[in-house]
N, C-alpha and C positions, 0 to 999 in steps of 0.2 A: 321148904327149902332147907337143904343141911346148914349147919350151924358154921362147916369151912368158908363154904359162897358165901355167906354174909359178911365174913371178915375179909372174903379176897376182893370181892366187889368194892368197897372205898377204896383199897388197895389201888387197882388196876383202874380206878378212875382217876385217882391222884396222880398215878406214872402219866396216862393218857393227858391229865394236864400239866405236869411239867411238858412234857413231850410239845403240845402245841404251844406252852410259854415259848420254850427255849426255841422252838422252831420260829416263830414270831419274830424273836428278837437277833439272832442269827440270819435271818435271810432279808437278804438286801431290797428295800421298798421297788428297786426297777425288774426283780428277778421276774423274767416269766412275761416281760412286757412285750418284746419282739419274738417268744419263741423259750425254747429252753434255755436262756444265758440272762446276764445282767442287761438290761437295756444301756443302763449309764457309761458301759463296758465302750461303746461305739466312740464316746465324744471321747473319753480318755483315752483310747489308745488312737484319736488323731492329734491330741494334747502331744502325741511324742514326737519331739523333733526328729526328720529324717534324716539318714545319712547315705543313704542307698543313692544313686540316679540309677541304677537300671543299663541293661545291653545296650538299648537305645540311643543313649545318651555317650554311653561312649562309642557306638560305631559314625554319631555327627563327626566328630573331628577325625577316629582313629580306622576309618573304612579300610585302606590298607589290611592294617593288623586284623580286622573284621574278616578281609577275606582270607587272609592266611588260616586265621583260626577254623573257619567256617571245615576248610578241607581237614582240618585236626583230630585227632583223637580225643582233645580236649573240647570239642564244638558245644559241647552242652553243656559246659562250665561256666557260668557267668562270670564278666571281668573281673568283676570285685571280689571273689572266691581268691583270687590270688593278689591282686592290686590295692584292695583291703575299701573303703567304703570312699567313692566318689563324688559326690554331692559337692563337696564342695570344690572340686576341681572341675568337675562340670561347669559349675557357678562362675567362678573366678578361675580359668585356666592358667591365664598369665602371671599367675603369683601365686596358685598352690600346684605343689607337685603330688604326684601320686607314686605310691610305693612302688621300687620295680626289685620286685623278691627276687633273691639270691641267697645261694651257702645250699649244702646236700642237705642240711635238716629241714629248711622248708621243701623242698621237694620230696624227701624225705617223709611229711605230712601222710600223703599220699600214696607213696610210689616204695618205701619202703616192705622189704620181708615181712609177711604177716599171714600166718598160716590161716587165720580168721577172715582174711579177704578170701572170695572167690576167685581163684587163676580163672583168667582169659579176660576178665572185665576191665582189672587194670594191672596196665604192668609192673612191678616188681622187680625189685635190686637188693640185694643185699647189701647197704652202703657199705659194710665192715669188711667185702674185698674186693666192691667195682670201682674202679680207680679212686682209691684213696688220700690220693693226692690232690685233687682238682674237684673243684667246685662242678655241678651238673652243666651249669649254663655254658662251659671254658670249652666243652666237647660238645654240647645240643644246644639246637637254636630254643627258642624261649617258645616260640609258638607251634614250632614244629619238630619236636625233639625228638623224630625217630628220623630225622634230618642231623646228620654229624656236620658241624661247622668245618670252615676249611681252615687247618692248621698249618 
């Protein structure tokens, strides 16, 4: 055997064991228990408090508004995408209220100029010369905004 291998060989066995030290101590005792992710990963992320309820929960009380949206352009928006997280006005309605967004910049979010959106998907304004004056909601209904409110 040449005289190189002899000196690569301790070499490339020393790398190989740092490699399975540091692998060792880097990867987490539940790694690999359920599959490819951390097993322990399950119980901690139901450790997170929720904040979410879910469409469900708001179409118990707001059926109405449910079916307005339902014929929407917005129908596949879930509540909270605009109303912001529920839970606890689900829980306690009569003493927490839920966001009711207003001002062109949060519609704006969405609905603004953006050569990077796809046209036809969603609509599109240039806040900086469609009525500049007036807030969105003052001219569109909230759930049905391609409905002009009566002025």
């Amino acid at each position: 055997m040449p005289p190189q291998i002899k000196r690569l060989l301790p070499l490339f066995a020393l790398f190989i064991g740092l490699f399975l030290l540091v692998r060792y101590l880097l990867i987490p005792e539940s790694f690999g228990e359920y599959g490819h992710y951390r097993g322990n990963s399950i119980q901690e992320n139901a450790a997170v408090p929720m904040h979410y309820a879910g469409r469900d929960a708001c179409v118990e009380c707001h059926d109405d508004m449910a079916a307005d949206l339902a014929a929407d352009a917005h129908a596949g928006i879930a509540c909270e995408s605009c109303h912001g997280p529920g839970l606890d006005h689900a829980t306690y309605a009569d003493s927490i209220g839920i966001a009711k967004p207003s001002g062109r910049e949060f519609c704006g979010l969405c609905h603004s100029l953006n050569p990077a959106r796809k046209t036809g998907v969603v609509k599109q304004v240039d806040l900086k010369d469609h009525n500049t004056d007036n807030d969105c909601i003052e001219c569109h209904k909230a759930h049905k905004p391609w409905e002009m409110k009566d002025l």
